[in-house]
C-alpha positions in Angstrom: 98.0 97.4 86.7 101.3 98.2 84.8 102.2 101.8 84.0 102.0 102.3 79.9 105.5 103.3 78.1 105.2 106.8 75.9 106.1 105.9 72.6 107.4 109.1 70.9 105.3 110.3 67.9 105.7 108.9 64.3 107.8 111.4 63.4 110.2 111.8 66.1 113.6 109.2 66.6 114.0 107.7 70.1 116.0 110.4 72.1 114.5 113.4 70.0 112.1 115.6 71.1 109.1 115.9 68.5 108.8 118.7 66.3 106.7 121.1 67.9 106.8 124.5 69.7 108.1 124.5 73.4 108.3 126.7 76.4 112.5 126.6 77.2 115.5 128.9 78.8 119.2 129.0 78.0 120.7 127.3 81.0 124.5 127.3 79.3 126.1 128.9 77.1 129.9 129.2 75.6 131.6 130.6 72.7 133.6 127.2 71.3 135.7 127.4 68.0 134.2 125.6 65.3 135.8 121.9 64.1 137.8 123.7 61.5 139.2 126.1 64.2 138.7 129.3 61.5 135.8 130.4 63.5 133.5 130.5 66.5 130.2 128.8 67.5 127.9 130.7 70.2 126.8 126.8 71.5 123.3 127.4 73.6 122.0 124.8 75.8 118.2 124.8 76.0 116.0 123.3 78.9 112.3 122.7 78.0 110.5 124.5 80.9 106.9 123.0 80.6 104.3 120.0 79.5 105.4 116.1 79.2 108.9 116.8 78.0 109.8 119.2 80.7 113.8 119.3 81.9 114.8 117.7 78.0 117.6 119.8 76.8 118.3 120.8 73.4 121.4 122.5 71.9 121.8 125.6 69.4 125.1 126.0 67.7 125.8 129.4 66.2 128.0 130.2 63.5 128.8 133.6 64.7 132.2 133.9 63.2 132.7 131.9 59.9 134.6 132.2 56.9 131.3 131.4 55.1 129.4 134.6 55.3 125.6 132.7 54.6 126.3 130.9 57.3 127.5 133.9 59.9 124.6 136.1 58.1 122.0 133.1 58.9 123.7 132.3 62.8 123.5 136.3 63.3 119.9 136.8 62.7 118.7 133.5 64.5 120.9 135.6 67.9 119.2 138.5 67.0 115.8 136.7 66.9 116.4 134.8 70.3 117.6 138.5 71.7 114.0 139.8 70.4 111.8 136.9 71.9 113.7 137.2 75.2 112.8 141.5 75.7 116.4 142.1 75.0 117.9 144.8 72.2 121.3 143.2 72.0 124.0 140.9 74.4 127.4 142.2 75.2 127.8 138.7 76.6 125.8 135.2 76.2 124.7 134.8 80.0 122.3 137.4 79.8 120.2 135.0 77.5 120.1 132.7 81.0 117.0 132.0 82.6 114.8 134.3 79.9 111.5 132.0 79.2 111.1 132.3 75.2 109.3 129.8 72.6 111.7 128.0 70.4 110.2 126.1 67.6 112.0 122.4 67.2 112.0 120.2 64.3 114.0 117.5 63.1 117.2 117.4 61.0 117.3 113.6 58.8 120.9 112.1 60.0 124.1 112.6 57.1 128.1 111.6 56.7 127.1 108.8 59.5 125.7 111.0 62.1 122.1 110.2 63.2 119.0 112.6 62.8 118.9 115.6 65.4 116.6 118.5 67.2 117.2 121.9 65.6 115.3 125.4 66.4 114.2 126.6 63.9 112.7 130.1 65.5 112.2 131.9 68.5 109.2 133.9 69.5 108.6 135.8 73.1 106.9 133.5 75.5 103.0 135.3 75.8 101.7 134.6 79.8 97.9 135.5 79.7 95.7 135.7 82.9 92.3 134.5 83.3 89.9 137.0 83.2 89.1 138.3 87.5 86.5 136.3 88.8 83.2 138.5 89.6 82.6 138.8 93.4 79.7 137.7 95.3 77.9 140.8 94.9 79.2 141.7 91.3 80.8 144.9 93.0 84.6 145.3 92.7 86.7 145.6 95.8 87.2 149.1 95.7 84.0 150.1 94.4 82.1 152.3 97.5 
């Protein structure tokens, strides 16, 4: 028997991961000027925490201080989102986005000026755990019932 290759979806590149929404943490972060050097990126690296892509990474690059003020209005909000999903009200420093389980929604950027097509996130929403209802006991009394 010979173990079956994955092909990716239709609509996903070789070395993409397919658009879709996915269970993922910051594992780095760094503030990095921006290729002009007139500003500064907030660059986050995401690590898919769950399902047949699990331990993919995907980076987030954050205009958060550009001379272009759509682009530093759009950068801020997408922070602010990511801070909301995660439980927190604001970061005095990137790290504290580490580790936090959120959703980020991924889709796919078509390649220009000679670079190929790339993952971006396109949202962020707080990761929802639910339990299974508690099983009924034997006798359909609960524990601390007398």
């Amino acid at each position: 028997m010979t173990p079956r290759t994955r092909q990716p979806p239709a609509d996903a590149a070789p070395g993409l991961l397919p658009k879709g929404d996915y269970q993922a943490k910051v594992v780095e972060s760094a503030v990095v000027p921006t290729a002009s050097g007139s500003g500064e990126m907030l660059k986050l690296v995401f690590e898919v925490m769950a399902g047949d892509v699990r331990g993919r990474r995907i980076v987030e690059r954050l205009n958060i201080v550009n001379a272009h003020a759509t682009a530093q209005r759009i950068a801020q909000e997408m922070l602010a989102r990511l801070c909301a999903a995660a439980g927190l009200s604001g970061i005095a420093d990137s790290d504290e986005l580490h580790g936090i389980p959120v959703v980020i929604r991924v889709d796919i950027r078509p390649g220009s000026d000679g670079y190929g097509d790339r993952n971006v996130i396109k949202d962020y929403r707080p990761l929802v755990v639910t339990k299974p209802p508690p099983r009924p006991t034997a006798t359909g009394r609960r524990p601390w019932d007398s």
